[in-house]
C-alpha positions, 0 to 999 in steps of 0.5 A: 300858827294859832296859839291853840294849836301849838297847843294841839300839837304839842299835847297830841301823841307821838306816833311811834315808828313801826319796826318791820319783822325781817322774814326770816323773824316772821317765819320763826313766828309762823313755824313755832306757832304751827309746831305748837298746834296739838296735831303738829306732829301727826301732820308732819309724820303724813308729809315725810311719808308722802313726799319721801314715798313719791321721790322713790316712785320718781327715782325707781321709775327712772333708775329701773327702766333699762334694767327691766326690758329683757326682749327674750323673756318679754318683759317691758320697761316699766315691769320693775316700776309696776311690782313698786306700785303695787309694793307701794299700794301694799305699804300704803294699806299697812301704814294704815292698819299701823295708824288705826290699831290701838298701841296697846294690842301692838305691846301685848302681841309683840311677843307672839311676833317675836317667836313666830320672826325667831320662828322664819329666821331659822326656817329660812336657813332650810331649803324652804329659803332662797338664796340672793346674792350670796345670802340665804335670807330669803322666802320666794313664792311666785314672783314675790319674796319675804325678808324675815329679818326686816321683820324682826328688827320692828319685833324686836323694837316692840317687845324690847320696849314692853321688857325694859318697861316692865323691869324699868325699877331694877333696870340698874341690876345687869342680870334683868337688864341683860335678860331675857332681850339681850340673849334674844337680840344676840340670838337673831344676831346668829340667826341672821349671820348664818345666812350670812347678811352683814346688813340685816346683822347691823341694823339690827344691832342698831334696834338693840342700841337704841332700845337700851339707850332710850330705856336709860340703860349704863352707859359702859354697858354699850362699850361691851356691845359695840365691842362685840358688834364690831367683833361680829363685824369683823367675821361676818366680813372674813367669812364671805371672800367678795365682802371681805374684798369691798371691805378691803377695797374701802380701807385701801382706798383702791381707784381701780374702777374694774377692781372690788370697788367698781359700784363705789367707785361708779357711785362717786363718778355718778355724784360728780357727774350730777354737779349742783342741779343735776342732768334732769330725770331720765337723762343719767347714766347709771341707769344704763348698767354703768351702775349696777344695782342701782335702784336698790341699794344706789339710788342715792347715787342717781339722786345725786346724778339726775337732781344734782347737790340740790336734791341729795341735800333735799332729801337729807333734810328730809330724812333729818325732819324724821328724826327730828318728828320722831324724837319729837314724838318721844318726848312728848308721849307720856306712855313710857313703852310708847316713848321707847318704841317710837325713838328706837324706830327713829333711830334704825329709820335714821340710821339706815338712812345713814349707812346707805347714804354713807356707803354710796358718798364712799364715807363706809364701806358697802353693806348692802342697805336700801334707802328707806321710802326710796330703793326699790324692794318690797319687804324693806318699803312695806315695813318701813310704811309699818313703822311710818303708820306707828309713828302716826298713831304714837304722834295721835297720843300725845296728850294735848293731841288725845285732849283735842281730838276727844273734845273737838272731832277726828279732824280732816284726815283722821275723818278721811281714814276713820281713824278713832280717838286715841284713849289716853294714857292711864299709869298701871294700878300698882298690885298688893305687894308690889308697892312695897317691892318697887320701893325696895327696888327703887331704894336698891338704885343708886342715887344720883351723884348730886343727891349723895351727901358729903363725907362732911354732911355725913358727919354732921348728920351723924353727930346731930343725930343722938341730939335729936333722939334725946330731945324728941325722948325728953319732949315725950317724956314731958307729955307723959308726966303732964298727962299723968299729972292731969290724971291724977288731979282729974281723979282727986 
C-alpha cells in the first residue's frame, strides 16, 4: 500500500454502526406519532364503536339462536338476531345525529330532558308500565319496549354538567353544590327503586359520582354518598326476597348449582369450559338453556366459552381503550361543561362494563347489568350508540382537531357523514356585576394548602407592615414638600 493512500484512509471518515430499533421501540414510535395527529381521538372513538358493535352482533347471533325457535308460536332462529339488527341499524342512525349536532343545543336542552326522563319514571310506575322480571320499568308498545331510567342516566350526566359549570365559583359552598343535582339525582334514585331495579339505581348512582368527581367536588363529600348508596343497596336487596337470595348465595359462597345461584355458578362452569381459545362459535352450551338469560345479561360467559381467555382479554382491552379515548378527550377539550360530561359518560360506559363482567367471573353478586355494545337489548344499545356518537362529536372539539378541521377540509369520514366543522370554544362574556360577584367568590374558596403563609410568615408580614406604611407616608410626604417648593419658586 502507497504512502497516499494510507493517507486516504486515515483521513477518511469512520462509518459508524447503525443501531437497529427493537420493534417493540419502533412501535412506540409509530403509535405515539399517530396518537399525536389532531384526529387521533375521533378515529379511535369510530374503531371501538365498530368492532365492539360487531362482537355483539357475532355473539347475539350465536347466543340467541335456540332461545328464538319456538314451533308453537312460529318463530325461527334468527328472530332475536333480526330485532338486533334492526336495534343496531336504530343505534347507528343516533350515533349519527350524536355526532352532528352542536354540543351547545345538547346543554341548553338537557334540562327539558331531564323533566320530560322525571316525567316517564314516575309514568312507568302506573298502569301505563309493563313489568319484566319482577320489576315495573318498562314501557311496551307492540313488540318494542322503552327503558326510561337508561334515559335518565345520559339526562342526568347533561344537565348535571351544565349545573356544576354554572356554579364552579361557589362549587366549595355545600348548599350550591348539593342543589339542586343532587335532590334531582336522589329523586330519580326513588323513582327507579320503586320499581324496584338495583341495576338502574347503581348505575345511576355512578353518573352522580362521577359528575361530582370530574366537577372538583370535596372528597369527604363521597364518603356520604357512598354511604348512602351502600344503604339503599341494602334495602333494594331486602325488599325483593329472589334478590336478596343472589345476594346472599354470593357472600355464602354456595356451590349448589340448582340453588339461588344457578346462572353464576353456570356463568363460572361456561368460562372454564372455554379454556384459552375457546370451543369456536356456535359450538357452546350455554346457549342451549344450560344458561339462561344468556344474551343478555351473560354474554361475558359465552365469550369466554366459544372465543376462550384470548377473546374475554380482547374485549377487556377493549373496553380499557374507551376509557382510556374517553378521559383522553376530557383533558384535552377546553370547554369546561364538554370535559364534565365526556369523563362522567366513561366512567358509567366503563363502570357497567365492569359490573357485568364482575358479576359473570363471580367477582359481585348479580345485578342485572348488560354488556355495552354486546348484550342483546334494544333501549341499552341505542343509548349507549348515544353516548358513543357524543363522545365523537367532543373528540372533533378538541382544539387542535377544530384548528385542522376549519383550515384543512371535513377529512374522509366527516365528508362521508356531512358532518360540519366544529366551532371553537369561545369563554362566556362575563355580565356587569358579576365581575366583581366571581371575585367575591373566588376570595370566599379556600386557598390551597401551599399558598397559605406560615404562622411565621404571618408575623413577619405583620411587623414589616407598619414599616412600609411609614416610608411609603414619609415618600409621599416628600414629594408634596418638593411640589410645594417648586410652587412657590415658579411664583416668585
Amino acid at each position: 500500500m502507497t504512502a497516499v493512500e494510507e493517507r486516504k484512509r486515515e483521513t477518511a471518515p469512520r462509518k459508524r454502526r447503525e443501531r437497529k430499533e427493537s420493534p417493540f421501540v419502533a412501535f412506540r414510535t409509530a403509535l405515539t406519532a399517530w396518537l399525536s395527529r389532531p384526529l387521533a381521538s375521533f378515529h379511535l372513538v369510530l374503531a371501538l364503536t365498530g368492532v365492539l358493535t360487531v362482537i355483539g352482533i357475532v355473539m347475539v347471533l350465536s347466543a340467541s339462536s335456540v332461545a328464538s325457535y319456538n314451533p308453537k308460536t312460529g318463530t325461527g332462529v334468527y328472530a332475536q338476531f333480526s330485532k338486533h339488527l334492526m336495534f343496531v341499524a336504530i343505534g347507528a342512525a343516533v350515533f349519527w345525529i350524536g355526532l352532528r349536532v352542536p354540543l351547545e343545543r345538547v346543554r341548553r336542552l338537557s334540562a327539558t330532558a331531564t323533566v320530560v326522563c322525571l316525567g316517564l319514571l314516575v309514568l312507568v310506575l302506573t298502569p301505563l308500565g309493563s313489568e319484566v322480571n319482577g320489576s315495573q320499568g318498562w314501557f311496551r308498545l307492540g313488540g318494542f319496549a322503552f327503558q326510561p331510567v337508561e334515559a335518565a342516566k345520559v339526562a342526568l350526566a347533561f344537565w348535571g354538567a351544565h349545573i356544576l359549570v354554572i356554579k364552579y365559583n361557589i362549587i366549595n359552598q355545600w348548599r350550591h353544590l348539593l342543589v339542586p343535582v343532587v335532590p334531582i339525582a336522589l329523586l330519580m334514585f326513588a323513582l327507579v327503586m320503586m320499581q324496584p331495579d338495583l341495576g338502574g339505581t347503581i348505575t345511576l348512582a355512578v353518573v352522580l359520582m362521577a359528575l361530582l368527581w370530574f366537577a372538583g367536588a370535596p372528597k369527604r363529600l363521597f364518603g356520604v354518598i357512598l354511604a348512602g348508596g351502600l344503604a339503599g343497596i341494602l334495602v333494594l336487596a331486602i325488599i325483593a326476597p329472589y334478590r336478596l337470595a343472589r345476594v346472599m348465595s354470593f357472600v355464602s359462597g354456595d356451590p349448589d348449582t340448582s340453588a339461588d345461584g344457578f346462572q353464576a355458578n353456570q356463568a363460572k362452569l361456561a368460562l372454564a369450559d372455554g379454556g384459552m381459545f375457546g370451543k369456536g362459535l356456535g359450538q357452546g352450551q350455554s346457549n342451549w338453556g344450560y344458561l339462561p338469560n344468556v344474551q343478555n345479561d351473560f354474554i361475558f360467559a359465552l365469550i369466554g366459552e366459544e372465543l376462550g381467555f384470548i377473546g374475554c382479554v380482547v374485549v377487556l382491552g377493549l373496553f380499557a381503550g374507551v376509557a382510556v379515548v374517553g378521559l383522553r378527550i376530557a383533558t384535552r377539550n377546553l370547554d369546561p361543561w364538554i370535559r364534565i360530561v365526556s369523563g362522567t359518560l366513561t366512567v358509567f360506559l366503563v363502570a357497567q362494563a365492569g359490573i357485568n363482567i364482575g358479576y359473570v367471573v363471580g367477582l359481585l353478586p348479580v345485578t342485572g347489568v348488560t354488556l355495552p355494545l354486546i348484550s342483546y337489548g334494544g333501549t341499552s344499545l341505542v343509548i349507549t350508540m348515544l353516548i358513543m356518537g357524543i363522545l365523537a362529536n367532543a373528540a372533533r372539539h378538541e382544539p387542535e382537531a377544530v384548528a385542522a378541521l376549519r383550515s384543512q377540509g371535513p377529512g374522509k369520514f366527516g365528508r362521508l357523514l356531512r358532518l360540519p366543522a366544529p366551532e371553537p370554544y369561545r369563554p362566556p362574556a362575563k355580565r356587569k356585576g358579576a365581575a366583581a360577584r366571581g371575585g367575591a367568590a373566588k376570595a370566599a374558596r379556600p386557598a390551597p394548602r401551599t399558598a397559605r403563609p406560615s404562622p411565621a410568615q404571618e408575623r413577619r408580614r405583620s411587623v414589616r407592615e407598619p414599616g412600609r406604611r411609614t416610608a411609603a407616608r414619609t415618600a409621599a410626604n416628600r414629594g408634596t414638600a418638593k411640589r410645594g417648593t417648586a410652587n412657590r419658586r415658579g411664583h416668585r
